[in-house]
OpenMM code with the backbone's topology and positions (N, CA, C; nanometers):
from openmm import Vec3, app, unit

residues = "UNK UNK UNK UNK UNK UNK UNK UNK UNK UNK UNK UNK UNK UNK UNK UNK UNK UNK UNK UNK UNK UNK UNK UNK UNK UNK UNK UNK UNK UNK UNK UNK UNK UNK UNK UNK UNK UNK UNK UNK UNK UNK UNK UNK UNK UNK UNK UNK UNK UNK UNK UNK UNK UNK UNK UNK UNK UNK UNK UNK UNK UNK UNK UNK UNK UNK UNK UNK UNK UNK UNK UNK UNK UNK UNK UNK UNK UNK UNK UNK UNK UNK UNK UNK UNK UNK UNK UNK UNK".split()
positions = [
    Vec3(2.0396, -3.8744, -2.1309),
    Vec3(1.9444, -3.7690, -2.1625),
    Vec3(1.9569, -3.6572, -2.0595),
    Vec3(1.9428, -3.5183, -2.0904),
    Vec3(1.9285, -3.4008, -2.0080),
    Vec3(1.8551, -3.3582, -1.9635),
    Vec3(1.8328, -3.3332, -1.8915),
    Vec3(1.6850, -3.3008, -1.8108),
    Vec3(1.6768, -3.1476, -1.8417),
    Vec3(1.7423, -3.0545, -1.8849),
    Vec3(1.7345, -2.9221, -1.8512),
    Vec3(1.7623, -2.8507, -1.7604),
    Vec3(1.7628, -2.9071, -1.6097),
    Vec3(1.7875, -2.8278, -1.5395),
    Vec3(1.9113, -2.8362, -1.4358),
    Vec3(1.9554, -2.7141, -1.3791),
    Vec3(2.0674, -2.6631, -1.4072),
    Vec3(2.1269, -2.7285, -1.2436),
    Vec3(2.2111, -2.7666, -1.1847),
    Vec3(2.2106, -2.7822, -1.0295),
    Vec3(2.3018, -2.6372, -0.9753),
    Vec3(2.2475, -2.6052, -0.8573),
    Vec3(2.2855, -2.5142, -0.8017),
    Vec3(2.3242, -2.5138, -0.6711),
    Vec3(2.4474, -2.5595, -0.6088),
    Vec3(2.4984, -2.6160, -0.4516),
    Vec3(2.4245, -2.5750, -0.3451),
    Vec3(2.4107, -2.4142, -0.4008),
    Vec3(2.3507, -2.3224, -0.2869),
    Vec3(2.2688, -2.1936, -0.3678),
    Vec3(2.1269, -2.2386, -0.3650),
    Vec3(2.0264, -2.1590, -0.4227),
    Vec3(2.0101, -2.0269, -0.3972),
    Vec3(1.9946, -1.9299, -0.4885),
    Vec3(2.0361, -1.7729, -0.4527),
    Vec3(1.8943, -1.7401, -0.3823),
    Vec3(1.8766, -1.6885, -0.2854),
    Vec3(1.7760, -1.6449, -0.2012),
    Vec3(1.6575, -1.5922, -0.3190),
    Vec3(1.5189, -1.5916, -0.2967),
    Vec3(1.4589, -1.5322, -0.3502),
    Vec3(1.3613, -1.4440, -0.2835),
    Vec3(1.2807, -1.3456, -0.3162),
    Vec3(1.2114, -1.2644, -0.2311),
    Vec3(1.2898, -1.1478, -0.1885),
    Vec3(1.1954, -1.0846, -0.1643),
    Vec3(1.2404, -0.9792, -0.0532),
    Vec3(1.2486, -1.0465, 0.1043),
    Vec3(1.3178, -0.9567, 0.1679),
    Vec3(1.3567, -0.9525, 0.2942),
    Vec3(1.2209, -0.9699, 0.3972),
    Vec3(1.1852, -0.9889, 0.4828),
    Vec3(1.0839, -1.0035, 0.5834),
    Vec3(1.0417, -0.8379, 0.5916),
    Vec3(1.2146, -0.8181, 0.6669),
    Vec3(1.1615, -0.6989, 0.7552),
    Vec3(1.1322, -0.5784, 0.6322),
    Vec3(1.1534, -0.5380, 0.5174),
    Vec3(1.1255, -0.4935, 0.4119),
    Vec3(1.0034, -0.5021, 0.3684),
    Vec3(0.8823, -0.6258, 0.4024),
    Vec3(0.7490, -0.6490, 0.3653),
    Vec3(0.7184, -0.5714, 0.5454),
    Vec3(0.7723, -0.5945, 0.5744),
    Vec3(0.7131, -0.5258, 0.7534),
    Vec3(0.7064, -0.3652, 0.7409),
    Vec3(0.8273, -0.3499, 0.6770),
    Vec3(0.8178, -0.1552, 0.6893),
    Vec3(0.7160, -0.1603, 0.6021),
    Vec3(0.7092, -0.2233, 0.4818),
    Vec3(0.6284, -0.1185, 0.3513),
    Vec3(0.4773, -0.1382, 0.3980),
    Vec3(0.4464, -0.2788, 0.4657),
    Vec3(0.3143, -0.2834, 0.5444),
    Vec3(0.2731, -0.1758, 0.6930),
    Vec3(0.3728, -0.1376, 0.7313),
    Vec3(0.3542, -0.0631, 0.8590),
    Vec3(0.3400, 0.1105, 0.7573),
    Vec3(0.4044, 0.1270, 0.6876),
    Vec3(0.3865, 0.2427, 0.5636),
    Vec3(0.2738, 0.2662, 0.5322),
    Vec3(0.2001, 0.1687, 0.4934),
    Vec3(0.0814, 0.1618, 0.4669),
    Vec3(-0.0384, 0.2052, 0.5634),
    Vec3(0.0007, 0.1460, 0.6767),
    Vec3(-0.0555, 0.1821, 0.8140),
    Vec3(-0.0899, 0.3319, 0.8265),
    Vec3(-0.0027, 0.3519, 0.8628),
    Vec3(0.0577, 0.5011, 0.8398),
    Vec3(-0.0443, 0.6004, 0.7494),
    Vec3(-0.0605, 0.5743, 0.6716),
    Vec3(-0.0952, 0.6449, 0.5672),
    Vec3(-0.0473, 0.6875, 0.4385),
    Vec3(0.0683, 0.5803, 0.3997),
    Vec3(0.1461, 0.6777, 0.2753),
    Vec3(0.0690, 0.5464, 0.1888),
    Vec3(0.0438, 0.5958, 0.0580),
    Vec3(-0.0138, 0.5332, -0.0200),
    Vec3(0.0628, 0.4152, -0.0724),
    Vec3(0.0425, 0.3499, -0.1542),
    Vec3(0.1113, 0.1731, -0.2241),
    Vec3(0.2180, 0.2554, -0.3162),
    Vec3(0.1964, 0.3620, -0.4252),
    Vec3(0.2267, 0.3794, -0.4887),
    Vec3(0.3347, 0.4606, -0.4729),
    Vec3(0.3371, 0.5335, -0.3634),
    Vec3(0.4691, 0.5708, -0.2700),
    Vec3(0.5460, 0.4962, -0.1906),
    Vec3(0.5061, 0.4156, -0.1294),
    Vec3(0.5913, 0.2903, -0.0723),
    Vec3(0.6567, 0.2211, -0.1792),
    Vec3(0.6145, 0.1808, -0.2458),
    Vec3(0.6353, 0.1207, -0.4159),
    Vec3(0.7860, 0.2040, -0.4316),
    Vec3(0.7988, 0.3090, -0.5212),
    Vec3(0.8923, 0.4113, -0.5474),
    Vec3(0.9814, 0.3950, -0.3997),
    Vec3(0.9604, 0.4778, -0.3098),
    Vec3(1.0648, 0.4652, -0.2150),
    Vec3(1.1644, 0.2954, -0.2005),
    Vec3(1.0743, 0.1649, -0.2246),
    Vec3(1.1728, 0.0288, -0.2222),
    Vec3(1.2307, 0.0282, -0.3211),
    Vec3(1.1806, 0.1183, -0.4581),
    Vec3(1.2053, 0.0758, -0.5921),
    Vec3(1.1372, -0.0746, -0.6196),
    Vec3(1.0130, -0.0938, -0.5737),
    Vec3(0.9321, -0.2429, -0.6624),
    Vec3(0.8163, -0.1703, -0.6928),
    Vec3(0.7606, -0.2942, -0.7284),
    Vec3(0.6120, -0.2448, -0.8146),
    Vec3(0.4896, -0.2569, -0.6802),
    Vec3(0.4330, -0.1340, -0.8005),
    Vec3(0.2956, -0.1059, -0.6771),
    Vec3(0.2238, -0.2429, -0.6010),
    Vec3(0.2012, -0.2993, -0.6998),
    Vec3(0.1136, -0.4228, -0.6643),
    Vec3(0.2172, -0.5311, -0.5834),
    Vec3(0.3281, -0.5411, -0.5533),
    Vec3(0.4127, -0.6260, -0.4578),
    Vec3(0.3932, -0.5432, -0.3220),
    Vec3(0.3853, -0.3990, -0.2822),
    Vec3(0.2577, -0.3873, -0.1643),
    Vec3(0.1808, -0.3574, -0.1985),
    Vec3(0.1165, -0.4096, -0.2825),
    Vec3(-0.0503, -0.4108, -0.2259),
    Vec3(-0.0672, -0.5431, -0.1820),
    Vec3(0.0175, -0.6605, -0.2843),
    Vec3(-0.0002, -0.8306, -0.2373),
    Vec3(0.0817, -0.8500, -0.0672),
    Vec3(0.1537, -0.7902, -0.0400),
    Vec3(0.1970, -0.7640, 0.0537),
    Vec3(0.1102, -0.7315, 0.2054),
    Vec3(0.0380, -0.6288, 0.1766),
    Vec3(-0.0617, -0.5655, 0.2728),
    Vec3(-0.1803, -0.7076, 0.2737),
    Vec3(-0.2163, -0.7104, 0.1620),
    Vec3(-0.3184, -0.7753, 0.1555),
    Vec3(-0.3230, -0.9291, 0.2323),
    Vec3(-0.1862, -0.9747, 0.2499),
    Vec3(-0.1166, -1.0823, 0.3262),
    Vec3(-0.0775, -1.0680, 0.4458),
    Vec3(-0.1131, -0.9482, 0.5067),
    Vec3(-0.1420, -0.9143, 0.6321),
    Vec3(-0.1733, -0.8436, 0.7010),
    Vec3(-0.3350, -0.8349, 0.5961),
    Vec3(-0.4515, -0.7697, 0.6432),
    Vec3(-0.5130, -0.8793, 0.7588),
    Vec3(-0.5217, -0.9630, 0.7764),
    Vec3(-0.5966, -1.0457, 0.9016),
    Vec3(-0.5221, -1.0398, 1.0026),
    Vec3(-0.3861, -0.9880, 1.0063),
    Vec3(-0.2869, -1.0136, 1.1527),
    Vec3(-0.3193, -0.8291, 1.1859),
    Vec3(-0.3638, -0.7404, 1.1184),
    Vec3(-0.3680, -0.6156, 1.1459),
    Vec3(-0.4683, -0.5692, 1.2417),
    Vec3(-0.4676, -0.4771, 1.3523),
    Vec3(-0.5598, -0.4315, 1.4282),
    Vec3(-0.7098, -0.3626, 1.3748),
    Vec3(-0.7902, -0.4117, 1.4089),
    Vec3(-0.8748, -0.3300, 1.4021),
    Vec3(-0.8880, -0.2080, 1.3498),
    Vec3(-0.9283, -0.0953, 1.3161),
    Vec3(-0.9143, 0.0645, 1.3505),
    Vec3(-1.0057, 0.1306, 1.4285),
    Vec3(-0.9711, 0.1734, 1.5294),
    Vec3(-1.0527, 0.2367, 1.6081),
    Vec3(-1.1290, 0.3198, 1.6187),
    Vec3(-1.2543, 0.2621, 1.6595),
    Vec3(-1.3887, 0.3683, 1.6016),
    Vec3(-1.4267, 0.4460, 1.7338),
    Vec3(-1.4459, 0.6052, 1.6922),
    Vec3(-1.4673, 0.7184, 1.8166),
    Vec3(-1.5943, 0.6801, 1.8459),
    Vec3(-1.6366, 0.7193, 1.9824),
    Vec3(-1.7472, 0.6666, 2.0238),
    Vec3(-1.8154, 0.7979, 2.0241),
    Vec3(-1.7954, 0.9189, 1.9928),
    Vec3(-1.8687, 1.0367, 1.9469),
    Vec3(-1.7728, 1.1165, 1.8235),
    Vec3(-1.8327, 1.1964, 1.7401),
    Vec3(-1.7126, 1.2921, 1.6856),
    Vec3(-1.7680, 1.4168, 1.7458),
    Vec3(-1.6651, 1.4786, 1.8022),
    Vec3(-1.6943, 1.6005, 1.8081),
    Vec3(-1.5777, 1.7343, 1.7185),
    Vec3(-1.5180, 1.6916, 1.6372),
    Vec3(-1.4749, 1.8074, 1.5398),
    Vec3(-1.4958, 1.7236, 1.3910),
    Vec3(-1.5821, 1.7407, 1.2443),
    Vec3(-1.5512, 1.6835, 1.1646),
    Vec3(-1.4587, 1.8285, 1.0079),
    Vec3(-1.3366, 1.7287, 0.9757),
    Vec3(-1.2735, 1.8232, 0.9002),
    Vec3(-1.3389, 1.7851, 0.7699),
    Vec3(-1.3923, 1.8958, 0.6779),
    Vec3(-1.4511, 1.8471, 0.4990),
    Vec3(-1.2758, 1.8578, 0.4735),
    Vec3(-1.2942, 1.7482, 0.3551),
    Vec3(-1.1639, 1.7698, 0.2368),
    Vec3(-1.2258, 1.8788, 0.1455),
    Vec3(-1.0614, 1.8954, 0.1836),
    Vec3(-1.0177, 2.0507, 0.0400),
    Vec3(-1.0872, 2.0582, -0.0585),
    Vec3(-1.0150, 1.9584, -0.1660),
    Vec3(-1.0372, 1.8843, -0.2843),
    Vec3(-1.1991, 1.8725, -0.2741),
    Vec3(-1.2563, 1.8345, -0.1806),
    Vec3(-1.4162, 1.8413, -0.2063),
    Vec3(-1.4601, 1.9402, -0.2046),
    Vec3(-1.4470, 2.0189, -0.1420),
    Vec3(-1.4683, 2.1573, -0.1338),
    Vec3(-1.4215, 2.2219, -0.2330),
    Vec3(-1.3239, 2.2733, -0.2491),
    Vec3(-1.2759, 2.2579, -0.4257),
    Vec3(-1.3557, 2.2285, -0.5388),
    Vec3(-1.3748, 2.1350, -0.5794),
    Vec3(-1.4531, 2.0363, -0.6978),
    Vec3(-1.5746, 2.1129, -0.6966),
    Vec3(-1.6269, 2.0793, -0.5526),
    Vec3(-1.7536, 2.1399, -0.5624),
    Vec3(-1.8271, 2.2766, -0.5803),
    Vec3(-1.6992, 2.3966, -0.5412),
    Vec3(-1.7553, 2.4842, -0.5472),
    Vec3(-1.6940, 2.5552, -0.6657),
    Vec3(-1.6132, 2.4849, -0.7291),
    Vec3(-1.6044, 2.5087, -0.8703),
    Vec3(-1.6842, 2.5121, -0.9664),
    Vec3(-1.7038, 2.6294, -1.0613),
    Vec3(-1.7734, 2.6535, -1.1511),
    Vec3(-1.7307, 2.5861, -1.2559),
    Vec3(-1.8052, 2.5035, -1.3979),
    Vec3(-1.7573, 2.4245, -1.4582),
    Vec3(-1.8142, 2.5384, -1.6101),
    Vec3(-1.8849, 2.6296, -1.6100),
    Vec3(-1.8936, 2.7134, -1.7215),
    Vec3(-2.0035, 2.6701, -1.8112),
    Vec3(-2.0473, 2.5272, -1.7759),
    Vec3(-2.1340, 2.4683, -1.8550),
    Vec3(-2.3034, 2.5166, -1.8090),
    Vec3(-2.3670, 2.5454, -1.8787),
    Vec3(-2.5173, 2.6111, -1.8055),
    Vec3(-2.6504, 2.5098, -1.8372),
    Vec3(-2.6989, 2.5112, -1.7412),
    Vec3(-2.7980, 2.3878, -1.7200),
    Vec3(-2.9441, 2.4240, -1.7307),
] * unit.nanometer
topology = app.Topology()
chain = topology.addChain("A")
for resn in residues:
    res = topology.addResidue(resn, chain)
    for name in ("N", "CA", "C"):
        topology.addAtom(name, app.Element.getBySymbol(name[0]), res)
């Protein structure tokens, strides 16, 4: 009888690379979004996000100012908001 399955001497690696989950997590760090890290490896968004998310507990802290003294508004909010939408209330 056959069992189905196939023998293989020497099993073809699977996964990505270590240091490849290290850049796209340090990317992240950084500030470039999942969905750009994503595109630049050529994988899918959600392999870093499962990625990050697998080493979110080994990650530092982020460091909180103990005063602010300059705060910048976003554009885009500023934008949105002071956009007129034409609709009258």
């Amino acid at each position: 009888m056959h069992c189905g399955y196939k023998y293989t001497p020497e099993p073809k690696p699977r996964g990505y690379p270590e240091e490849m989950r290290k850049q796209a997590v340090q990317m992240y760090v950084d500030g470039i979004n999942l969905r750009r890290i994503a595109r630049h490896f050529g994988i899918h968004h959600r392999t870093v996000s499962l990625w990050v998310q697998a080493s979110a507990a080994s990650l530092p802290e982020a460091p909180v100012p103990s005063e602010v003294k300059t705060a910048e508004m976003d554009e885009l909010f500023t934008f949105i908001g002071n956009k007129k939408t034409g609709s009258t209330s």
